[in-house]
N, C-alpha and C positions, 0 to 999 in steps of 0.2 A: 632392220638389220639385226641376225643375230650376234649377242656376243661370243668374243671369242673368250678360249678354254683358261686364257689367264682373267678375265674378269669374271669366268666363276670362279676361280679357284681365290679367286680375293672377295667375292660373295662370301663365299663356302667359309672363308678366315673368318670375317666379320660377326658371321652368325653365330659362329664356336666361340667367338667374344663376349657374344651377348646371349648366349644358352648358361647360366651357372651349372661347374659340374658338381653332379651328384654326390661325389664324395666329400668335395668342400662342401657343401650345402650341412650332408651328415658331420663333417667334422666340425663346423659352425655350432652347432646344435647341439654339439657334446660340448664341447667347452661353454656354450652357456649352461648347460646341465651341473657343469661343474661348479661353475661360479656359482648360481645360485644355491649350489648343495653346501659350498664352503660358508655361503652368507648362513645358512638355516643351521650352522652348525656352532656349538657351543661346548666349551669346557668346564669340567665342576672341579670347582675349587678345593683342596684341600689348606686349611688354615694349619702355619705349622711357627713353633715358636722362632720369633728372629735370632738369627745371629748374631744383629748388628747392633753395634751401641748407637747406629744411628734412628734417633725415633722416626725420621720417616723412611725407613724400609717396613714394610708389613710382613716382608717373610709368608708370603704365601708361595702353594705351589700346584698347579692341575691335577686332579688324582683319576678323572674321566673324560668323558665328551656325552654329548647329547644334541640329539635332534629337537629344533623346532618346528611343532605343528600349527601356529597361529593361534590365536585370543589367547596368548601368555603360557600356553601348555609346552612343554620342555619333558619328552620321553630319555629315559637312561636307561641302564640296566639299576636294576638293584643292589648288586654287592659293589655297586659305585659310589654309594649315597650312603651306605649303614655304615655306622660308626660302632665302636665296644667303648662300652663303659660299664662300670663296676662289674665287668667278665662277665656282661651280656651283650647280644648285639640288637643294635635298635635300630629303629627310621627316624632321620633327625626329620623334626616338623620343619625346618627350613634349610636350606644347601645356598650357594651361593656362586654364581655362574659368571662368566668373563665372556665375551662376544669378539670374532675374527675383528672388530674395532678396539680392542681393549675398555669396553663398558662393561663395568661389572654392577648385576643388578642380583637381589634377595628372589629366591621361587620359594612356594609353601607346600606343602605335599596336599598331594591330592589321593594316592591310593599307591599300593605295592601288589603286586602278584609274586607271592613267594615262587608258586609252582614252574614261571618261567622268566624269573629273575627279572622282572620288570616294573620299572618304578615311572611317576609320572608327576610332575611338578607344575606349577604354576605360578606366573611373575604377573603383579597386578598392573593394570593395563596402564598407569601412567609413567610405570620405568620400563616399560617393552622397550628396548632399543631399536630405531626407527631402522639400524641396519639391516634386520634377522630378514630373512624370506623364508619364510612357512612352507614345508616339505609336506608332500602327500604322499599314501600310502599305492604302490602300484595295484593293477587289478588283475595282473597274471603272475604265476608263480613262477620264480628264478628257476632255469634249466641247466642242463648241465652245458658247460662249453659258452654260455651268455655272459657277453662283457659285463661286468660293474666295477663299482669303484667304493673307497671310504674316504671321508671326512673325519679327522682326527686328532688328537692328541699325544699321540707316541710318544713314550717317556716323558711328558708333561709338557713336550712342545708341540708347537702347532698355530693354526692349525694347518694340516700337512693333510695332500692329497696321498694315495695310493689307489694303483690299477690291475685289475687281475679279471680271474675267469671265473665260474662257477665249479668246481667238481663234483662231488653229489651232494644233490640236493635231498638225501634221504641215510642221514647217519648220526650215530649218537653216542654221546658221553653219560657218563654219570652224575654230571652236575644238574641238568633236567632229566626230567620224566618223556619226554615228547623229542622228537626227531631237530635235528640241526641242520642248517646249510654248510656242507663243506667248503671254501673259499681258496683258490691259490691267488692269496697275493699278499701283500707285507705289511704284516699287523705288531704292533707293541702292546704291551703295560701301556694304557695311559689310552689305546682303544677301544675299550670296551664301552658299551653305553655311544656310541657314535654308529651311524646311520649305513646301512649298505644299500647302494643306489645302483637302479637302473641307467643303461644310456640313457633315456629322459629324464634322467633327476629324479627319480619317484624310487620310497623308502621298500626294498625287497627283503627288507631283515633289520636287526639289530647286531652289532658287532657283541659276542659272548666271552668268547675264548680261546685260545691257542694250544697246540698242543707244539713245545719248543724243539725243532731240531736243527737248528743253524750253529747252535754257538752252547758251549759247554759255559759259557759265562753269566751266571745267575743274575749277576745283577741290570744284564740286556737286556733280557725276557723279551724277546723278537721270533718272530718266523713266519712262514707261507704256507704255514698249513695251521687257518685260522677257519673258526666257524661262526656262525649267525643263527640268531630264533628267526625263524620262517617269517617274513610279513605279516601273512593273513591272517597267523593265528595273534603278531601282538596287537592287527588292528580289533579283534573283536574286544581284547584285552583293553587298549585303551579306550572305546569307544563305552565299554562298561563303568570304568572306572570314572572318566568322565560323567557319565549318568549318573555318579555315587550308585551306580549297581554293585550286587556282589557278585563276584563271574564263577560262574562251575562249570564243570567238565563233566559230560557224559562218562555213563559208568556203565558196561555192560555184563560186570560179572562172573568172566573166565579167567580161570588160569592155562596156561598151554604147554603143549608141548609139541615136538615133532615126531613125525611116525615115515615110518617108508613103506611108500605102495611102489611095484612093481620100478625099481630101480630111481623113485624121485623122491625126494620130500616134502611131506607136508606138513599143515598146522594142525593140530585136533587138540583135543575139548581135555586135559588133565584133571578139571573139578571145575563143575559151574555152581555158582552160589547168587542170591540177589535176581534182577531181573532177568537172566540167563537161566537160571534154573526154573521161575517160572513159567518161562515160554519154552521149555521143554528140553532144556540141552540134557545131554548125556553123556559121560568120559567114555572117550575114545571117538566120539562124532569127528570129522576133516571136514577143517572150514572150509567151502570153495570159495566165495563172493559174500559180499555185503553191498545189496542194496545196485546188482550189477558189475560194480566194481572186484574182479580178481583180488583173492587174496592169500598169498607164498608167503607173508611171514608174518610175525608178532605185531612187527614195527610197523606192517603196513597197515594194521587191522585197529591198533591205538590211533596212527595217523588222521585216520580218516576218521574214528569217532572223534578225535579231538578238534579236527580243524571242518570237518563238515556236518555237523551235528550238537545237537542241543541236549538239555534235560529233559524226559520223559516226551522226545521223541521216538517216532516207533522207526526201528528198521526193517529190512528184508534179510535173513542171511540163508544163503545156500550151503549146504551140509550133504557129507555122502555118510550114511547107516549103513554099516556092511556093505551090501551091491546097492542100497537104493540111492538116490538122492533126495533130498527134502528139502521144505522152505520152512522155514519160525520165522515168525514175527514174534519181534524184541520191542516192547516199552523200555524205554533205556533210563536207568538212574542217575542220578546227583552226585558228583565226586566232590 
């Protein structure tokens, strides 16, 4: 006998019962991305004299955040961790970190990259707090309009989540040399040196800096339009430093400028010196491509030697000479 249209239709329930849907599955999966990103996330201490005639207040207070990478290594920014003393600024050999459990344990320096504000510490393996979860670095580049998120310290509380978008993943300040992650979403004082995570938890930046436009009141220091060093470039950075390597940046030599062909702009050649002048540049040559890759401005042509390129690797670059076009190959130099 078949059944009738009400025992499918209470089949059809059942099955909708025990199908999980696809968006709780993804929203599952972000909130564990989060918790483990809040576990992997750490604050740096800033020691500051008590106020209290009570000897046990210690008077400390968070001056950063930091990501845990596992076997003890604790990434920040750099202008997190340096201290001024006798009206110099230094890298203290040792900083002192506090855990989403309130543990606080000693890290030792392990290395700094002045060039992209990135410092890198190490807690010796018998006070690792059993809490931390070790954050890894993702293996595709933050897009524009791509959710992520920060683990944080805002104004030296925390630690505190925030959620936002990507905006461009290709703009830059004066405080680095090298391109920034634009971010919309809600950063303090007290974020910088903390981690910018994909929806799976995995590290797509480093939290840098802010540029303030919410609130005319200085001592907030808040807003949504924050930025990030790019992932890939701090993993090669730490993955150096860790090796006690010294890390350098490819150099290829130009200064530029823009020139206008037939109603567009472009990049061309101002003065080549160093390996660029070797391999044949000339002022006035328009860059087309490097190595394939189109190349319309400065920024994109640093970008790419810095985050896809070594020392005294060779490239390709396309160039137009008056009507021709041309190929040089560039041994590339040591910054």
């Amino acid at each position: 006998m078949s059944p009738d249209v009400t025992t499918l239709r209470c089949f059809a329930f059942i099955a909708c019962l025990l199908v999980p849907s696809t968006n709780w599955a993804q929203a599952l999966d972000f909130a564990t991305a989060v918790t483990q990103a809040r576990q992997g996330t750490v604050g740096i201490l800033k020691r500051a004299p008590s106020s209290s005639t009570d000897p046990g207040q210690h008077g400390f207070s968070v001056k950063g955040s930091g990501v845990y990478l596992g076997d003890g290594y604790i990434l920040t920014s750099r202008h997190v961790t340096q201290r001024h003393e006798g009206g110099n600024t230094v890298d203290p050999p040792h900083v002192s970190l506090i855990s989403g459990e309130l543990e606080e344990v000693t890290a030792s320096l392990v290395g700094v990259n002045q060039f992209l504000d990135v410092a890198v510490y190490r807690m010796a393996q018998p006070a690792i707090p059993r809490s931390l979860s070790a954050r890894t670095f993702g293996q595709a580049e933050a897009l524009p309009g791509e959710r992520v998120f920060t683990v944080g310290y805002p104004l030296g509380w925390g630690p505190a989540v925030s959620y936002g978008t990507i905006g461009n993943p290709q703009t830059f300040l004066q405080t680095v040399p090298t391109r920034l992650v634009q971010v919309d979403l809600s950063v303090c004082s007290g974020n910088s040196g903390g981690g910018l995570f994909n929806a799976e938890g995995e590290i797509v930046g480093v939290i840098h800096a802010i540029i303030q436009t919410e609130t005319t009141q200085e001592e907030r220091r808040c807003s949504r339009f924050a930025f990030a060093v790019p992932g890939p470039v701090v993993h090669k950075i730490v993955t150096a430093l860790k090796d006690g390597k010294p890390f350098h940046f490819s150099k290829l030599g130009l200064q530029l400028t823009t020139v206008k062909i037939n109603d567009q702009w472009h990049v061309a050649v101002a003065k080549a010196a160093g390996p660029a002048r070797r391999a044949g540049f000339k002022k006035g040559d328009v860059l087309l491509a490097v190595d394939h890759h189109r190349i319309q401005s400065a920024g994109q042509l640093k970008n790419y030697l810095i985050e896809h390129t070594e020392p005294f690797q060779q490239v390709t670059v396309r160039i137009l000479r008056g009507q021709k076009e041309k190929l040089l190959r560039v041994t590339l130099g040591k910054a």
